[in-house]
Every structure is written in structure tokens, then in C-alpha cells.
N, C-alpha and C positions, 0 to 999 in steps of 0.2 A: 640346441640351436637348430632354429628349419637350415634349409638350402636354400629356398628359392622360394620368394615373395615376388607376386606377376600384380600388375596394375594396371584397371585400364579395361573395356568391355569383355560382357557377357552376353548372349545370344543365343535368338535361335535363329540355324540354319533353314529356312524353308526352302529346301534341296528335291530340284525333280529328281525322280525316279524312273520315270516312263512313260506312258501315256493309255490311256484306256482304249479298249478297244474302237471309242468313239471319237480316237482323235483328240481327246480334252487331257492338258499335259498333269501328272501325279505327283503329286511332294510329298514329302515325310520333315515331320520338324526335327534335326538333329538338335541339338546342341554345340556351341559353337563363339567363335568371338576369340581373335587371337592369343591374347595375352591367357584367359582361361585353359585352351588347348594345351599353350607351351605347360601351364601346371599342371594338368591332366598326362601331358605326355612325359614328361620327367615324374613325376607321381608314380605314372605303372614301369616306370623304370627304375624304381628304388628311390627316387629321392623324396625327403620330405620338403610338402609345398605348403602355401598359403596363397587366396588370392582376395585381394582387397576390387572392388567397381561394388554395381547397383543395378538390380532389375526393379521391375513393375511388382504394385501389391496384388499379383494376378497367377494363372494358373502355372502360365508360362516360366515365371520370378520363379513360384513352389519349384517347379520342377527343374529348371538349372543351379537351385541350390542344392537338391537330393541327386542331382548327376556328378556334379564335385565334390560332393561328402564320400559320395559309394566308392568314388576311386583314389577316396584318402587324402585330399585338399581340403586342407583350413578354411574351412569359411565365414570365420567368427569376424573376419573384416568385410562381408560382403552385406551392403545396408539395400534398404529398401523404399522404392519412392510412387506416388500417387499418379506420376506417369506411365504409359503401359510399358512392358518389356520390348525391349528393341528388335527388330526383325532384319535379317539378309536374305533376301529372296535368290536361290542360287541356283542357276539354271545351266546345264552340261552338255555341250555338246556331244558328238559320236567319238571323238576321241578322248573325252573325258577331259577338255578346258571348261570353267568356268567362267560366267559371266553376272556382275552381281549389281542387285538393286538394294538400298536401304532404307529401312523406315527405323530413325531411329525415334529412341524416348530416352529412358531412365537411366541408360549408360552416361551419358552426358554433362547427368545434373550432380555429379559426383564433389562433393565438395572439402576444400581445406580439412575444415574443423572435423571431417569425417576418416581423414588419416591418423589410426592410432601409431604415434611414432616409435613404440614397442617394436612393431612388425619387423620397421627397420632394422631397427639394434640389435633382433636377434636373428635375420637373416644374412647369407652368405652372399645372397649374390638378390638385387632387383632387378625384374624382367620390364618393362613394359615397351609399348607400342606407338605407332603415331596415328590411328583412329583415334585416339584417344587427345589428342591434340587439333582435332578439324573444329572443334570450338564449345561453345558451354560451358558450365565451371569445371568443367574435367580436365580442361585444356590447362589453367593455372594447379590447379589441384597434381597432374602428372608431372609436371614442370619442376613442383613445391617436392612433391615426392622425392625426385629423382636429386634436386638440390640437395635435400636432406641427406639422400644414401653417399654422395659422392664427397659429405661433408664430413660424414661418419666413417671415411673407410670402406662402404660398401659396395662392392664387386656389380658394376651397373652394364644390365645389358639390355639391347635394343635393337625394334627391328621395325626399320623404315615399311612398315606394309601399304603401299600404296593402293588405295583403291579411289579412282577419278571421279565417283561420282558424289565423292562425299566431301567434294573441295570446289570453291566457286571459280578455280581456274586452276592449270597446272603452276606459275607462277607463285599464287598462294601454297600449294601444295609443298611448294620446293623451297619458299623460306621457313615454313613451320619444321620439315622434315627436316630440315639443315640445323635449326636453332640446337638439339640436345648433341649436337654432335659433341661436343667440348668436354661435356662431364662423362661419355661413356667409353666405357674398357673392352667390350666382347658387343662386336656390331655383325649380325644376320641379313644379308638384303640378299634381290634377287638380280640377275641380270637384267633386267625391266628397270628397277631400282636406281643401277651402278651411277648411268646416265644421268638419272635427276641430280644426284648427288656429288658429283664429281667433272661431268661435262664430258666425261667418253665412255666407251664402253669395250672399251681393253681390261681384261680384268688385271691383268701388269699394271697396267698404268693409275687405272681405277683403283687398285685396292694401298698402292703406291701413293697415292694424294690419301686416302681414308687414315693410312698409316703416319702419317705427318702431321696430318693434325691430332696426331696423341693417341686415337684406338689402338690397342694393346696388339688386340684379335678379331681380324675382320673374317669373315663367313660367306662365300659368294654360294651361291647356289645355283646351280645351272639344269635346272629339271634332266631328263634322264642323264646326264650326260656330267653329271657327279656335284662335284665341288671344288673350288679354287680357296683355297687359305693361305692367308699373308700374317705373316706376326713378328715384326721386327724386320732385322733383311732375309727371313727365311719366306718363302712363297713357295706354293706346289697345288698341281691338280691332283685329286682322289676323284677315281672313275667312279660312275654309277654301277647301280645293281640293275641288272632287265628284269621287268614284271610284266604284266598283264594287265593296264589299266581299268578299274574301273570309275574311280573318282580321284581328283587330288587336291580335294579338297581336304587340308589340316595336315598336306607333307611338309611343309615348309615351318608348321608350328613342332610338328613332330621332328623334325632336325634338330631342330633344336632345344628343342627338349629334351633329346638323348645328349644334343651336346654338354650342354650344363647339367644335365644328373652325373656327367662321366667328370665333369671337372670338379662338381662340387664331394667326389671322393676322393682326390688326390690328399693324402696326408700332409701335406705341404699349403695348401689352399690350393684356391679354381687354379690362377694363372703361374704363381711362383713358381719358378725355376724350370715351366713350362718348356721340352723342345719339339722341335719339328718334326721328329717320331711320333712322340704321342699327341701332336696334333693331328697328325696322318691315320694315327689307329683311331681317333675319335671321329672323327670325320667319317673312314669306313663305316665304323660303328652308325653314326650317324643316317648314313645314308643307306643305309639297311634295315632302318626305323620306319626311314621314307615311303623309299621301296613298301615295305609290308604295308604302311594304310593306303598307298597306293592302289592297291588290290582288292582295296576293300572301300564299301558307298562308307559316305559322310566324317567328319572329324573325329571326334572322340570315343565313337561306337570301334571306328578303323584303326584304332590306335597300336599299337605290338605292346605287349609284356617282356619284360624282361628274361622270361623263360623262352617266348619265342625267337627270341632272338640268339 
């Protein structure tokens, strides 16, 4: 049986770098696209993945299929369409924030009848995203996914990534985002996030409403400055690790992706008879995943091994 089936874009990052001697800014295409990352990032942490979306019939498509394969992600669900490959143009300021532009394509066009429901049946836990909901038939297709895992049993986890430029308003952003709340068990957002989704940004209070409406294990993430985890009436802060930023771009996919490769080895399943220890130790864990591709440019290239850690 895998662990962890992700659903939902693939990409490339066109991530500056620096700028040439001439003043004209440098990119490098990583590879990239949330939901991919989290399988990438639990992948080099032991767990087995799968990732089901759709690039372009293009160079770009080639090459983010042969970067998921080398780091041991299933790609026997990832199809192909006559749109080109999706792009994030992703530019860094001097402290190392992000600021992103989209051109999508093929991630989009993802469709039903392209869900082998196999996948489901034999994974522990589905990942996917809410890019993956800003519209196209990917939007009903993740939707249909996600029905299907929460129908079968399957440990459904999700992570509100909001990015503004890919939604014709914050309003629309925040009923789509809201809509899978109901069927998911293990929810990752950010402090940026908490707000859309809850109406404050107390993470007590915030992750207190998250918990009501049925999330098992909610994930707050508070860039340097650690993590807040609620799971039942248990809640606590796990501090950060200090690093040395050079990009953070894929720390947020990398949390979590350490979190669910550490859940999806409990002998017991991901969440059963889960406590607020070992949410505490995962979370460390977690945030010392972070930490490491923090340190290092682009997503999946910055990712930590399981030995480095």
C-alpha cells in the first residue's frame, strides 16, 4: 500500500537567482507546484508516494516527470495535455520572501475520467491543494477526488495555499477555500491563511473554530517562529529552528511532508490514538525539514533527506 497519494499541480518554478552583471534579473527553472513538493518531500523522507495532475506535451512536462520519478514518486497517475506546462514566475526579495506571477496551462485541464480510483484504495492518506480549485476541470476533478478518499476511509489532508493572483477576488478565494473543509482530517495553513478561513487570526481561537468543524489535526505554521498545533482539546506552540535564509520557497510543502511521512509510520495509522507528544515530536521534526530547505534556493532541489535530518 503507498502512504501518500497528492493531487493537484505540477510546475515549474521560474525562481530568480540574482541578476547579471547588467542589472537584468536571472532565473533558474526549478520544479515545483505544491501538492507535487509535499510528494517529493515525504518521498525523500521515507515514505512511499504517488502523484496524480498534468503537464504539457513539452520539454518542460518531460522534465517534471523524470524529477518525480528520481526521487521515487509514482508517476503512473501523471497524464499529459496539448496545453503547454504551467509556469510560476517566482521572484525573492533580499530577505528571501516570495512574490508570484502565474501562467497557467495543463495543470487545470485535469479531468474526472482521468482519476484512476485504484490510487485511492491503496493509499493512506490523500494530499491535495486549493490551486487546484481556482477553476478548470481540475476544480470538480479535486473535489471528486477528495469525495471519493473521505467515502472510502481515506485519511484526507489539505492545505489552503493561497495565492491572490490566481482568484478573481479575495471573496471568491475564500468560498472555494472553505468549501473541502467538511471532508478533511490533517489541515496545513499559514498564518496569512488562518484569517481567510476562520475570521481571526488568533491561532487559539483560529485553530478552535478549524477544530469544530471536524479537522482532526490542524497545522498552523508561523514561518521562523515555529508552529502552533490543535488536535481535539489538546493545542501547543513547537518553536522554530534558526537558519540562514536563502529561499522559502517549498518550506511550507516540506512541513509537511515530514509531517505525514512521520504519521504515515505509526503502526497504528496516521491519526489513531494520536497524542499531543507525538504531535509535538512531529511537528519538531517537521520544522527542521523546514528549516534545512530554507537554506537552500528552490523547492524540491532544497528538500532534506531523511539522513540529514
Amino acid at each position: 500500500m503507498l502512504d501518500i497519494t497528492t493531487i493537484g499541480e505540477v510546475l515549474i518554478d521560474l525562481t530568480q537567482t540574482g541578476c547579471s552583471e547588467q542589472g537584468v534579473p536571472l532565473f533558474a527553472a526549478y520544479p515545483g507546484g505544491a501538492p507535487a513538493n509535499v510528494a517529493v518531500a515525504a518521498a525523500k523522507l521515507g515514505a512511499s508516494t504517488a502523484f496524480v495532475g498534468k503537464t504539457g506535451q513539452d520539454e518542460f512536462g518531460s522534465y517534471l516527470r523524470r524529477v518525480l520519478a528520481e526521487h521515487g514518486v509514482d508517476v503512473t497517475g501523471l497524464h499529459t495535455d496539448r496545453s503547454p506546462t504551467s509556469l510560476a514566475v517566482v521572484s525573492v526579495s533580499p530577505g528571501g520572501e516570495r512574490s508570484f506571477r502565474f501562467m497557467r496551462g495543463a495543470d487545470t485541464n485535469l479531468s474526472p475520467d482521468e482519476i484512476d480510483e485504484g490510487w485511492v484504495d491503496r493509499s493512506k492518506v490523500l494530499h491535495f491543494g486549493s490551486v487546484s480549485l481556482t477553476g478548470g476541470a481540475a476544480r470538480q476533478t479535486t473535489l471528486y477526488a477528495v469525495e471519493e478518499a473521505r467515502r472510502r476511509g481515506i485519511l484526507v489532508s489539505y492545505d489552503p495555499n493561497y495565492r491572490q493572483a490566481l482568484w478573481s477576488s479575495r471573496e471568491e478565494a475564500v468560498e472555494w477555500m472553505k468549501r473541502p473543509l467538511p471532508l478533511v482530517d490533517v489541515l496545513k495553513l499559514s498564518d496569512e491563511e488562518l484569517p481567510l478561513l476562520t475570521g481571526t487570526g488568533d491561532p487559539e481561537q483560529g485553530t478552535a473554530i478549524l477544530r469544530d468543524m471536524g479537522i482532526r489535526l490542524v497545522l498552523l505554521t508561523l514561518g521562523g517562529d515555529g508552529a502552533y498545533y490543535r488536535m481535539g482539546p489538546a493545542a501547543g506552540w513547537v518553536k522554530g529552528v534558526k537558519t540562514a535564509v536563502a529561499d522559502t520557497n517549498g518550506a511550507g510543502d516540506t512541513f509537511l511532508g515530514a509531517v505525514l511521512s512521520r504519521l504515515c509510520r505509526r503502526p497504528a495509522g496516521p491519526l489513531e490514538g494520536l497524542t499531543a507528544g507525538e504531535v509535538e515530536d512531529i511537528v519538531s521534526f517537521a520544522n527542521r525539514a523546514a528549516a534545512k530547505t530554507c537554506s537552500r534556493s528552490g523547492a524540491i532541489p532544497a528538500m532534506p533527506t531523511l539522513a540529514e535530518l
